[in-house]
C-alpha positions, -999 to +999 in steps of 0.1 A: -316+086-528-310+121-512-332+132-485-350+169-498-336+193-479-362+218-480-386+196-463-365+185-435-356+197-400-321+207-393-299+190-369-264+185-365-270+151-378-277+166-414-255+193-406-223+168-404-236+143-427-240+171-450-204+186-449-191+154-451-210+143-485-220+108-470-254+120-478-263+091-497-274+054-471-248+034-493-218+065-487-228+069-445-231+032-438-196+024-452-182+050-428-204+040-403-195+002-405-156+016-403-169+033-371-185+002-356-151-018-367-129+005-349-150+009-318-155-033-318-117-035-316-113-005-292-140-019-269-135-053-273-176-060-283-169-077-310-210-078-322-213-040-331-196-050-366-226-065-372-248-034-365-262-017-397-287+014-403-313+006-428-321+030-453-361+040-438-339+048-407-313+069-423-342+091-444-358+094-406-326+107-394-320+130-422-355+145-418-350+150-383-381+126-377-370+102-348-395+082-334-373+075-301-332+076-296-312+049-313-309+014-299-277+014-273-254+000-301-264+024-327-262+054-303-221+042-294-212+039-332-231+074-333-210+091-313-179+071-320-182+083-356-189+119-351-175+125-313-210+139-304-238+131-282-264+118-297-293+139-279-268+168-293-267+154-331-305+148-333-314+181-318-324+210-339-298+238-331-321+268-348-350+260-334-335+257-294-319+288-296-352+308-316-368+293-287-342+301-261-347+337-272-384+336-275-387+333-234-361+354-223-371+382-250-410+387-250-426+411-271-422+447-261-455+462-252-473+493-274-461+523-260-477+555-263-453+583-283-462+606-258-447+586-230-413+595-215-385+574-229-368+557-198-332+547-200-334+513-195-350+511-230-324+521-247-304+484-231-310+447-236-334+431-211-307+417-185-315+380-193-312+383-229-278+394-221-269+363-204-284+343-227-269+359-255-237+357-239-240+320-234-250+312-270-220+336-283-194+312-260-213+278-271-191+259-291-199+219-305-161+209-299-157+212-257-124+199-238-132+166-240-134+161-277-100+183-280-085+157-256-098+131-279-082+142-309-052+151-291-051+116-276-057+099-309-026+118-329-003+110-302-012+069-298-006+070-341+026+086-334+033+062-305+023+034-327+041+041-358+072+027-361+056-008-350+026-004-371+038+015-402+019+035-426+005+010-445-019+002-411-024+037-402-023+063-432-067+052-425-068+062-391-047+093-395-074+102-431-101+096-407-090+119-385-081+143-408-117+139-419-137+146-389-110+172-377-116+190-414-154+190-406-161+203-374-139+236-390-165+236-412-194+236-388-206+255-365-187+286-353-167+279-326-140+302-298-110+317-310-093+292-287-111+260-296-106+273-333-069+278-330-067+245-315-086+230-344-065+240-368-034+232-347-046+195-346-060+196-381-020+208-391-007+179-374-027+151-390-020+168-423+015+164-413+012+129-398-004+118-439+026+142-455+055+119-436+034+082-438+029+096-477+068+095-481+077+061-463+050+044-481+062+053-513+033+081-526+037+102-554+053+130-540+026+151-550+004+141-519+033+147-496+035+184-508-003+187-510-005+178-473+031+199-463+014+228-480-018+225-456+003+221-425+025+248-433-009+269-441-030+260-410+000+260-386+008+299-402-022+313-395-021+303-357+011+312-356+025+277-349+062+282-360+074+249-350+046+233-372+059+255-402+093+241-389+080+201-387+066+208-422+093+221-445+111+190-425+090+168-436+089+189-476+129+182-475+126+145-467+105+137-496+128+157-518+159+141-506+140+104-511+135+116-549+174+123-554+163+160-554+192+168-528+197+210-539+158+213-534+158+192-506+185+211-490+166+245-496+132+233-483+159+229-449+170+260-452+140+282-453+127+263-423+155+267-403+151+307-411+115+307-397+135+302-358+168+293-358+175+289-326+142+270-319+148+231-312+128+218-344+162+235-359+179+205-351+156+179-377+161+202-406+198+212-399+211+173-396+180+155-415+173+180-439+207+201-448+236+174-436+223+146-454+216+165-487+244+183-487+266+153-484+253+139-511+260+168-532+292+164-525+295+196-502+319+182-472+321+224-458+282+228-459+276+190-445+296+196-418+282+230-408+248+221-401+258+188-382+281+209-364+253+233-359+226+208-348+248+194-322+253+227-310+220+232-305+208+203-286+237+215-261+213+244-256+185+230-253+177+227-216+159+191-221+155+168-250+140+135-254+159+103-241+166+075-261+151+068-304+127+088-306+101+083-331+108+094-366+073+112-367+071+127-339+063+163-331+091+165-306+124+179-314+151+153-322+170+130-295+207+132-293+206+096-303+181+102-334+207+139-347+235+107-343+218+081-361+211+109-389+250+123-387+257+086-395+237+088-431+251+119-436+293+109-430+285+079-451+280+101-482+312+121-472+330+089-473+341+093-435+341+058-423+361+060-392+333+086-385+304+065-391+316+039-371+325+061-343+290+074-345+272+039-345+292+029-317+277+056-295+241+050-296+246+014-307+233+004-270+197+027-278+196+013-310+196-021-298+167-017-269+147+009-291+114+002-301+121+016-339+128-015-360+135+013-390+162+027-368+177+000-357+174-011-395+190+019-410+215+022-392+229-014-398+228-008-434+247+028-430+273+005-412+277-022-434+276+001-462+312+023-444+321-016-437+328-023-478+344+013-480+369+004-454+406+006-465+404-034-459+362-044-470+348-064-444+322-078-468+311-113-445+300-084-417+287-060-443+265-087-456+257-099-419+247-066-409+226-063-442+206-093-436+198-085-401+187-048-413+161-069-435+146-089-408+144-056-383+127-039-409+104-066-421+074-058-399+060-027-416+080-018-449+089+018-458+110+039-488+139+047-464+147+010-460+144+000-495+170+026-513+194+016-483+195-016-486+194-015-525+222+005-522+240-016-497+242-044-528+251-019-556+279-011-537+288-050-533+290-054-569+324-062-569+318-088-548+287-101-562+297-135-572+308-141-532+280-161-513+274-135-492+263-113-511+245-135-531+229-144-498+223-109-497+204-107-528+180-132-519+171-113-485+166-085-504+147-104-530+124-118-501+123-086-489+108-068-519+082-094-522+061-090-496+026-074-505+035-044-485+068-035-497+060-038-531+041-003-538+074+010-519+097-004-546+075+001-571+076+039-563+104+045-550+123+048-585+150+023-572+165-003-595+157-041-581+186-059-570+185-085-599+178-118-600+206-144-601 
């Protein structure tokens, strides 16, 4: 049942529960039970799961009719869920501030039209200046709330390539979530506002890129690209525009859209060109689709170009970095994605050559998908050799199957699909057959299946 809301009191309580639609006990308890999951596993007090708000209390709430503050437990899960002190949510907003200027702005006494008009009259009482002034620069999101957020995007992005989409595309919609709400509440500074919809971009973007490796209509990547792009435009966050159409091209290319994909590259690149998120779209975006549409000049171009520009750039990031990352691109990670693109110029010697450079990252890295990827690229240039080496190709493959095994994703799949469709020659060798049956294995795992069932890849077939 729906509290009335022309009986009640506001608070910020209401306010947020309001925005957010949970206004119904059976909507706000299952986000509040998620809350009290995620702050048992944070904090390690495993009995707040158990911790429930009965409908009488959530009509008390709603009305703004507390008889006391929430038990201890209650309060945490409170404030977990919408990053606000609870003295703060059950206050009533209106009424401080009606009061705030009731003291400080009394009544102005009769005055006589014959008296003399001083000039002070004409001004604001001094106080209600101040006060005024301090209402005007209140905001509901402080610092520490910013930090919050910020510190929440960056352990997802941190966490990614061991955890996968499939065990954070929640986290990062929750965030979206409460991010999306507090731009709907109450007004905040310019600063704080900017910095909302900075943060608000990059979660949009975080869903856009988990969207494409685990195998979502492509509609939803666009959808949240679109928003990105949007937010991060009117901030004037041009590397965010930049990160977006990256992530746009990427989805394309993984729906055999290479031309489109290529463009969606292009026009990012435009936006700065000299500005290091250049280096994703020229080498992940434009190499790689261009390559596969056969254009050897135009491939080698933009790799050509995005090595030249991390020359310039005064410091990059060591090592793999992660493939969601805000950051500009690693040496290592341009390399790793020079490798994809060579493959589909048929430049063995160069893939190889490539491979061997960073194979010492790619072995201590932390990104199973990379290390997994770039074993299939290899054994992939290892059955185009002048002389197939299809007992190491096959090797390679398999191992590629167990690094990527602990969260699935789209990139892996069409890789390592493709890996045995070019084997077909040799399909009746017990490698390959061996093969097969990782990739069988592989496919059958609960979480790879909505991958290959939307990926639009033909299964490896039974034998």
């Amino acid at each position: 049942m729906e509290v009335d809301v022309h009986t009640t009191r506001m608070t910020l309580f209401r306010q947020l529960v309001q925005e957010r639609h949970w206004t119904t006990v059976q909507t706000f308890s299952t986000h509040f039970a998620r809350a009290a999951r995620e702050l048992a596993e944070r904090t390690g007090e495993r009995h707040l799961t158990g911790v429930t708000v009965a409908r009488r209390t959530f009509d008390r709430w709603m009305a703004g009719e507390l008889r006391g503050m929430p038990q201890r437990d209650t309060r945490a899960i409170l404030e977990h869920l919408f990053q606000q002190p609870v003295a703060l949510l059950f206050a009533t907003p209106e009424g401080t501030e009606q009061e705030a200027a009731a003291e400080v702005e009394p009544a102005a006494p009769p005055r006589s039209s014959a008296a003399p008009l001083r000039s002070e009259g004409a001004f604001d009482d001094p106080l209600a200046v101040i006060t005024q002034t301090e209402l005007l620069t209140q905001s509901s999101t402080g610092t520490a709330v910013l930090d919050h957020f910020r510190g929440e995007i960056q352990g997802i992005v941190d966490r990614y390539e061991t955890e996968g989409p499939q065990a954070l595309a929640g986290q990062a919609r929750s965030l979206h979530g409460e991010l999306t709400a507090r731009l709907h509440g109450r007004q905040h500074l310019p600063s704080v506002h900017a910095e909302l919809f900075r943060l608000t971009g990059q979660t949009a973007g975080l869903l856009a890129y988990m969207a494409v490796n685990a195998g979502a209509k492509p509609a939803v990547t666009e959808a949240y690209c679109a928003q990105a792009e949007t937010l991060a435009e009117h901030i004037g966050d041009t590397q965010m525009q930049m990160w977006a159409a990256g992530t746009r091209s990427l989805s394309l290319y993984y729906q055999q859209r290479y031309a489109e994909a290529d463009a969606a590259a292009a026009a990012g690149v435009d936006l700065a060109p000299n500005n290091d998120q250049a280096i994703r779209l020229l080498v992940n975006g434009r190499a790689r689709a261009l390559a596969r549409l056969g254009d050897r000049r135009g491939a080698e171009r933009a790799i050509g170009r995005a090595l030249d520009l991390s020359d310039q750039q005064p410091s990059l990031p060591s090592g793999i970095t992660s493939c969601i990352s805000f950051a500009p691109y690693s040496l290592a990670r341009t390399l790793a994605n020079e490798i994809t693109a060579r493959l589909a110029l048929g430049d063995t010697g160069e893939v190889l050559s490539c491979a061997e450079q960073i194979d010492g990252l790619i072995e201590v890295s932390d990104s199973e998908w990379s290390r997994a990827l770039v074993r299939l690229d290899v054994a992939t240039a290892l059955l185009q050799h002048r002389q197939p080496e299809v007992e190491h190709a096959m090797a390679l493959g398999r191992s590629a199957l167990h690094a990527g095994t602990t969260a699935p994703i789209t990139s892996v799949w069409q890789r390592a699909n493709e890996l045995y469709e070019r084997a077909g020659r040799w399909h009746a060798e017990p490698d390959v057959d061996d093969y097969a049956e990782e990739l069988r294995t592989w496919r059958s795992r609960p979480q790879a299946k909505s991958i290959v069932s939307g990926s639009g890849v033909a299964l490896a077939p039974q034998q």
